[in-house]
C-alpha positions as CSV (number, residue, x, y, z in Angstrom):
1,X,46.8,88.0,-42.3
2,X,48.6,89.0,-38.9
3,X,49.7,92.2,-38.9
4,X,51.7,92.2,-35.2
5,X,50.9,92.1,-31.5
6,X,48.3,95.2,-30.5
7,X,48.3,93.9,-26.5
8,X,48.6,91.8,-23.7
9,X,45.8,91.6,-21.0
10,X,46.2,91.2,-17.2
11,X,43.9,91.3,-14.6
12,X,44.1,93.1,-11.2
13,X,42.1,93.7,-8.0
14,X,43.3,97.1,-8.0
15,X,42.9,99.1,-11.4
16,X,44.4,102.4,-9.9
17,X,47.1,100.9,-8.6
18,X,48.5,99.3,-11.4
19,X,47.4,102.0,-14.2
20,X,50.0,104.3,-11.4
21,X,52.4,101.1,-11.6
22,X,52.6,100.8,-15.4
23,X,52.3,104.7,-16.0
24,X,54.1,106.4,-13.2
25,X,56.8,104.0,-12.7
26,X,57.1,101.9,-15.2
27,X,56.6,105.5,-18.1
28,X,53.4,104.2,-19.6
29,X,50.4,106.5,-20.8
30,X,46.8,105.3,-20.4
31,X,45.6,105.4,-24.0
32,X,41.8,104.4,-23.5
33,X,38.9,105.9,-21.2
34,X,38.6,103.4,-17.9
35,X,35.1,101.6,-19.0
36,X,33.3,99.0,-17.5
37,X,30.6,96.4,-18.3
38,X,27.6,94.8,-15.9
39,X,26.7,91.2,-15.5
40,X,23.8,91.3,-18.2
41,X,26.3,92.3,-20.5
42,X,25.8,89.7,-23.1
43,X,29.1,90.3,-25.2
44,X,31.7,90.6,-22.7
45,X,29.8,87.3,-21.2
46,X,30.2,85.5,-23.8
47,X,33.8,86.8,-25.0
48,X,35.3,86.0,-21.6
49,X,33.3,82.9,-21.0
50,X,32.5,83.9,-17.5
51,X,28.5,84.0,-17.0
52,X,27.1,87.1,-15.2
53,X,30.6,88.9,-15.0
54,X,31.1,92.6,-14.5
55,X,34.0,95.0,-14.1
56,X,36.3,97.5,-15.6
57,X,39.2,97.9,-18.1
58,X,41.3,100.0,-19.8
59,X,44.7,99.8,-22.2
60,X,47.7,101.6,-20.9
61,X,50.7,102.6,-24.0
62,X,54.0,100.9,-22.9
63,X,56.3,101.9,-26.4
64,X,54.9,100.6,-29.2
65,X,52.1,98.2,-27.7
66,X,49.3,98.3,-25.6
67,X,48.4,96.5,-22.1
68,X,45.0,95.8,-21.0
69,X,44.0,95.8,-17.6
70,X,41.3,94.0,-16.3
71,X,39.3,94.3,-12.6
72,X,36.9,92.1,-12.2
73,X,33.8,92.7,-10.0
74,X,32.1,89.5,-10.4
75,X,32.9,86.7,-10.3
76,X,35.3,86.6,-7.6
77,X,38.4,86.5,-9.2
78,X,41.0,83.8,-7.5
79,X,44.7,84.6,-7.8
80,X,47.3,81.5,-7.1
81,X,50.8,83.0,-7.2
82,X,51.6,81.8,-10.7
83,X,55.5,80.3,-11.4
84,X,57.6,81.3,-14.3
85,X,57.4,77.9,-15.2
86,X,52.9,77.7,-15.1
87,X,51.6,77.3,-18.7
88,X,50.0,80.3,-19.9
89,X,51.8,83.7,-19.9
90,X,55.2,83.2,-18.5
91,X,56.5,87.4,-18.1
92,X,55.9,90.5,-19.7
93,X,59.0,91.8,-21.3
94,X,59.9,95.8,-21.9
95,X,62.8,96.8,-23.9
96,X,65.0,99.9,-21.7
97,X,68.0,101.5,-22.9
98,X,69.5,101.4,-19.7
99,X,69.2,98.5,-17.6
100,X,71.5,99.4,-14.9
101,X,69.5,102.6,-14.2
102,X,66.1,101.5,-14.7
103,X,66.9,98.2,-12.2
104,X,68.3,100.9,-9.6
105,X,65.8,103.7,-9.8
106,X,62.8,100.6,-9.9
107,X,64.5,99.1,-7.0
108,X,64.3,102.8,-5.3
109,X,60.3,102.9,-5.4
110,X,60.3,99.6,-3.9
111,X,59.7,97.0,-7.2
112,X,60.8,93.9,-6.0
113,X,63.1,91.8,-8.2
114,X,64.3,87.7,-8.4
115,X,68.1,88.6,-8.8
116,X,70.5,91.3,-10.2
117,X,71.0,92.3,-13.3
118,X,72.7,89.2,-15.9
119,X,74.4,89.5,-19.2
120,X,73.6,87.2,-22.4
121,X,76.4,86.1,-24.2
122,X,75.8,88.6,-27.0
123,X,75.8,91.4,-24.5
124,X,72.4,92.1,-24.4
125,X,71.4,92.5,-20.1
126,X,68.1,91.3,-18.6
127,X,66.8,90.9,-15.1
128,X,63.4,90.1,-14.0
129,X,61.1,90.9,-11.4
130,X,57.5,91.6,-10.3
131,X,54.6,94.0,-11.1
132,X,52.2,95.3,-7.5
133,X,50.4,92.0,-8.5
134,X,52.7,89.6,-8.7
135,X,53.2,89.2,-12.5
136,X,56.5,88.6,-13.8
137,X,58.0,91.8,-15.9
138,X,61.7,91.0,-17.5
139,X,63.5,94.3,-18.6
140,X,66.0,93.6,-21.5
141,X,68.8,96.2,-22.7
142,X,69.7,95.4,-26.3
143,X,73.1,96.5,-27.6
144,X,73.5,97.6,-31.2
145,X,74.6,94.3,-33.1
146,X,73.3,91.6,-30.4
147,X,71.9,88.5,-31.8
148,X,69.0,89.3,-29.5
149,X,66.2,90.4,-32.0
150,X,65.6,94.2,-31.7
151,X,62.5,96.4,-31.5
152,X,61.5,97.0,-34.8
């Protein structure tokens, strides 16, 4: 039976840089040894479906779940400048408890966002904007009684 979400995975071409991203800026904590795997690695091979790969990886603790970072050695990874609209995984989203703050002090280090800061109906704010690599991050404040569904 599904117990819950453990992590989302994203890949980079700079591991340092966005372990520093998602742990300095951002307040994570690296929660795994950086480890890495060679191309006659049979498991990871086979796992990622990506013949004769190689690279590193590590899981980073934002709140209560884990991101996985991915740098690929080989093969050459490509990386289109993916939409919010692209099929696959649309944003990663990270609950603050205040989004006027957090959107200000981000903006400070240089985090580049799509718009200001907007309101839902039920109060809850949200603005999104973009990780070192161009993934989208959304940053939601949730007021006490907001039909937005809370951290549990």
């Amino acid at each position: 039976m599904l117990i819950g979400l453990h992590h989302t995975a994203i890949s980079t071409p700079d591991l340092a840089r966005a372990i520093a991203f998602y742990c300095d800026t951002l307040g994570g904590e690296q929660a795994s040894d950086i480890l890495s795997w060679g191309p006659g690695e049979d498991i990871p091979n086979r796992m990622l479906q990506l013949p004769d790969s190689s690279g590193t990886f590590v899981h980073l603790k934002l709140g209560r779940v884990y991101l996985e970072i991915f740098q690929f050695t080989k093969p050459e990874p490509q990386r289109p400048q993916r939409s919010t609209c692209d099929h696959g995984l649309a944003h990663l989203c990270f609950v603050v408890d205040d989004l006027d703050a957090e959107y200000k002090r981000l903006s400070v280090v240089g985090m580049i966002f799509h718009a200001e800061p907007a309101c839902y109906d039920d109060g809850s704010k949200f603005v999104y904007g973009r990780d070192p690599d161009g993934n989208v991050i959304e940053l939601l404040e949730i007021p006490p009684g907001a039909s937005t569904p809370p951290l549990d």
